[in-house]
N, C-alpha and C positions, 0 to 999 in steps of 0.2 A: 183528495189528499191521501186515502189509504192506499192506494197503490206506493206511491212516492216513501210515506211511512213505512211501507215493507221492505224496499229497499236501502232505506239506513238502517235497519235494524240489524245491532252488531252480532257480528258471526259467532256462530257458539264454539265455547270452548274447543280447540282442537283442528278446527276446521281448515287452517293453514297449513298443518303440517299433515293433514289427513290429505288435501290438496295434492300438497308435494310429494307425497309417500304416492301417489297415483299419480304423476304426472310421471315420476320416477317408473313405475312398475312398468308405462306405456310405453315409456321410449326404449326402456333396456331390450321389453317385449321383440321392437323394431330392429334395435341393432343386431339382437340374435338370430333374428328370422333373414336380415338382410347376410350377415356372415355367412349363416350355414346354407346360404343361394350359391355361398362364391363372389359375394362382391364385396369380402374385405378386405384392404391393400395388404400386405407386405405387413409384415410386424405386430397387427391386430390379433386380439387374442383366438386361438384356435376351437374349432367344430368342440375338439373333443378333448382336450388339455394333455394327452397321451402323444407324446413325441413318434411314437410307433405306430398310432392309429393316423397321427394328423402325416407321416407319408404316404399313408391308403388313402387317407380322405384326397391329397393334394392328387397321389397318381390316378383317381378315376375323373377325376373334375380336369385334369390337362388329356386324358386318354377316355374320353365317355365312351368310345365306338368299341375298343378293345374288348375281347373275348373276356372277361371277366371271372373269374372261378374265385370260390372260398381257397384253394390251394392258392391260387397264385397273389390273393389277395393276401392272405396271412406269411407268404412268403417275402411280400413287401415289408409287412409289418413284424418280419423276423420272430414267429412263436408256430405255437401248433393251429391245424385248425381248430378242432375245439375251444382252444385259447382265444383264440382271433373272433370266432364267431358271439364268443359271450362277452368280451372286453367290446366289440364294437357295440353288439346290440347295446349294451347297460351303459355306454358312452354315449352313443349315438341316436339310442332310442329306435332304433327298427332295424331289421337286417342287412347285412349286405348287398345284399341282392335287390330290397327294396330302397336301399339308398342312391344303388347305380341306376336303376329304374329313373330315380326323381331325376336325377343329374341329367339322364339323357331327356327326359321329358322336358325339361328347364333349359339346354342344350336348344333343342329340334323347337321351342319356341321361337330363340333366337332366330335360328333356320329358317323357321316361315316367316316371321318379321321381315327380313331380307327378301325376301322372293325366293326361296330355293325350293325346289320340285321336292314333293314326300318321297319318289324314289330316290334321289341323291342323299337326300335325309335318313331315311333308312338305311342304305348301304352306310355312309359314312358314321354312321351311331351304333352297326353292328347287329343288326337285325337282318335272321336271314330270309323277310319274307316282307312285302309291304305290309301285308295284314298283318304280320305279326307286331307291327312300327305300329299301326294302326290300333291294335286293340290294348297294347300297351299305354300308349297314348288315350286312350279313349278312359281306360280304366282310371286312369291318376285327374283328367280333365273334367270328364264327363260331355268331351265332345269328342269328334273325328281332329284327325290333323288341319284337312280342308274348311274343315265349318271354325275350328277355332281360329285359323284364318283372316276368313270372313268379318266373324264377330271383331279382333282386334286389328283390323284394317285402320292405317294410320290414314288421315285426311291427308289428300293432297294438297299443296300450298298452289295458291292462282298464282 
């Protein structure tokens, strides 16, 4: 019976709403992490709540491949680049540059999901070298493009 005892034994003070207050912290966790992927529809609250940053964020995630620059990026988002570069990072939490990085790495998963060749992958994401696809790739993964691949090869159905 002391096992059973342990279990009606009523919750302490707080314990419901400590509960919820974390079941809450998990999921919000989720939806931010899922948004700033790129996978919220239409109308969902934005990356970076800046009407001028969320048209940089929106133009590198429809153009991942695109030569990218701080000018042309802050030209999107109509300021300087100094402006641009410190309203992103403190919006966005990392640079520029290492945000286009994620997008195409997040991109060129997709890619391989699909079957597409790492050299098609690389050209069309803007890289002008496969190794260059590759080590950028390797840096954010901690694999190769081909090994990560491998690892998330989806089962074929019989």
């Amino acid at each position: 019976m002391g096992i059973i005892d342990h279990t009606v034994t009523p919750a302490r003070q707080g314990d419901p709403i400590i509960c919820r207050m974390m079941a809450t912290t998990v999921l919000l966790s989720l939806i931010r992490a899922w948004a700033a992927n790129g996978c919220a529809p239409t109308g969902w609250p934005s990356l970076s709540n800046d009407p001028f940053l969320d048209r940089v964020v929106d133009a590198i995630r429809e153009e991942p491949g695109r030569d990218w620059t701080v000018e042309r990026l802050a030209g999107i988002g109509a300021m300087s680049r100094s402006t641009f570069a410190e309203r992103f990072r403190s919006a966005v939490g990392r640079s520029p540059a290492d945000y286009v990085t994620e997008v195409r790495v997040d991109a060129a998963k997709r890619m391989l999901e699909a079957g597409r060749s790492v050299s098609d992958i690389s050209r069309e994401l803007g890289y002008a070298s496969d190794e260059g696809f590759s080590r950028a790739f390797r840096r954010r993964t901690g694999m190769t493009p081909s090994s990560w691949r491998l690892a998330h090869r989806l089962p074929v159905s019989a």
